[in-house]
N, C-alpha and C positions, 0 to 999 in steps of 0.2 A: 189834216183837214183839206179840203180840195176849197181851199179861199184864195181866191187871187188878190192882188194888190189894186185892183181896178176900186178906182173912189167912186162914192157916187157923187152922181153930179147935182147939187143943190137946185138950181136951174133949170130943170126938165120940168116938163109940164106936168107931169104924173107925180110929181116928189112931196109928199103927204106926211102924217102923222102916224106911227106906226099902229096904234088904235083902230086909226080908219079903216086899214088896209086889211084886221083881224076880222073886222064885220062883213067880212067879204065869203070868211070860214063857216059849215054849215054850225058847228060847235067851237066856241071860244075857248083858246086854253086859258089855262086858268096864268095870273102874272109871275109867280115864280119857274111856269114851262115858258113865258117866253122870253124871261128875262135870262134864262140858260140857254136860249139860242140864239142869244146877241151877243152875249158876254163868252160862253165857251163852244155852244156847238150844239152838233148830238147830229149821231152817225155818218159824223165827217164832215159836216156841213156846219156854216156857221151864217147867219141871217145877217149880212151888213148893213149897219144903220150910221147918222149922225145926228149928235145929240146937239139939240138946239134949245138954250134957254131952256134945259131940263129934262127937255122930250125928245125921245128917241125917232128919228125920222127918215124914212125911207123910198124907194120909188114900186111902182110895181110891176117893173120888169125883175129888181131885186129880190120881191118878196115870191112873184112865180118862179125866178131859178129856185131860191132856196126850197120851196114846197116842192119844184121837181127831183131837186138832188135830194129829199128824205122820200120820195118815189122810188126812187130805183137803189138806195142805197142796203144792204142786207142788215136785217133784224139783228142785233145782238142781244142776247137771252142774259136777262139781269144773275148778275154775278151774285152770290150768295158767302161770303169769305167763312166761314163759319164751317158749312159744307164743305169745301174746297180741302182746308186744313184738315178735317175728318176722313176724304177720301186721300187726301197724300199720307196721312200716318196709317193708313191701312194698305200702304201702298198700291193703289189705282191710278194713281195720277204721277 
């Protein structure tokens, strides 16, 4: 994951609720996509927040890196394991 160890800084003027920051998106994901990109990532990028009394909290210099680095980062085509196992015993893979 291209995350650095940079915290955020509670303190900034911009440092908000991460809710807020979604309503800024023309379509809202839905909370299991964006609780996977706090918690693990996706496609190399990981959305860094601090949890405050419950609530995931973040600034929006953070939340525009993160939405640049899923910009430029390349599509991985969902893996299929099913597939995969059927083209390696036919040996293709």
């Amino acid at each position: 994951m291209s995350d650095s160890l940079e915290m955020i800084d509670p303190t900034a003027d911009d440092f908000c609720l991460l809710s807020d920051l979604l309503k800024m998106l023309p379509h809202r994901p839905s909370p299991p996509v964006v609780s996977r990109w706090v918690q693990r990532g996706t496609r190399g990028a990981r959305l860094r927040t601090l949890k405050v009394c419950g609530r995931h909290m973040t600034n929006r210099r953070e939340f525009v890196r993160f939405l640049r680095a899923l910009e430029t980062a390349p599509v991985e085509p969902p893996r299929d394991e099913f597939i995969e196992r059927q083209l390696a015993a036919a040996g293709y893979v």
